[in-house]
N, C-alpha and C positions, 0 to 999 in steps of 0.2 A: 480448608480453603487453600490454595495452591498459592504459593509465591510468585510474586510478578515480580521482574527485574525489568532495568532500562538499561542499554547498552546499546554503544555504538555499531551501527548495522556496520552488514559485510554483504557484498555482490551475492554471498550466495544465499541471504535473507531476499532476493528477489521476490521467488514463488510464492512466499509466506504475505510478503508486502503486496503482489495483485493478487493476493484472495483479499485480504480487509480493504484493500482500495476497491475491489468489484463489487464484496458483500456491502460495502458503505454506500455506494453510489446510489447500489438496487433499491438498499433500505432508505436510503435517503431523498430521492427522487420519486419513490413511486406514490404513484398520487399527483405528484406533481408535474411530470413530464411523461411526451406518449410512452407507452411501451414498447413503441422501435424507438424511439432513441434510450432508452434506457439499455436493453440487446446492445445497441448497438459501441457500448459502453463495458459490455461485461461478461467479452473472452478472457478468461484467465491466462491463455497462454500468452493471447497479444500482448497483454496489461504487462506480464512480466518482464517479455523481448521492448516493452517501451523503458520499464525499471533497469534493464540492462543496458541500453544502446544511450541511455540521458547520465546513467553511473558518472557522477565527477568525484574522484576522492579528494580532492580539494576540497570539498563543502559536507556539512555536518550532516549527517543521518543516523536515527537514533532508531529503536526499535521498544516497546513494551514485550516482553516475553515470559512466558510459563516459565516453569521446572524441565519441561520440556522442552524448552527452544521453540516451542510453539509463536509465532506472530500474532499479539493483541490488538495491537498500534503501532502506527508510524508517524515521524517528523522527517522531511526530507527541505533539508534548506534550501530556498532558492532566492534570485533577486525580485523586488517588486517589479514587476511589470504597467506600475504607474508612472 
């Protein structure tokens, strides 16, 4: 079984970070919401240039990773919005 580590993400954990944010959404929503909103949800390139352009290194982003550096999971802190 492959070791998973947690460490503090880096800018260039982007790519890695909207694939498990697209493949989550897909997996998570389908069933639930149409399948154009879900599309409309799950370009990996968009997803990444959103991970980039919101990047605050001020605030905590952590990452799950392989042996590989492979992206598991992500925590990306932000404020409530309540």
């Amino acid at each position: 079984m492959p070791e998973i580590q947690i460490r503090r993400a880096q800018i260039d954990d982007a790519p890695g970070i909207a694939d498990v944010a697209v493949e989550s959404w897909k997996w998570g929503y389908q069933g639930v919401l149409p399948d154009k909103v879900i599309q409309s949800h799950s370009n990996k390139l968009e997803r990444e240039e959103k991970v980039r352009s919101n990047w605050k290194p001020e605030r905590a982003y952590f990452v799950a990773v392989t042996e590989r550096d492979r992206v598991l999971g992500f925590v990306l802190e932000s404020k409530p919005s309540f």
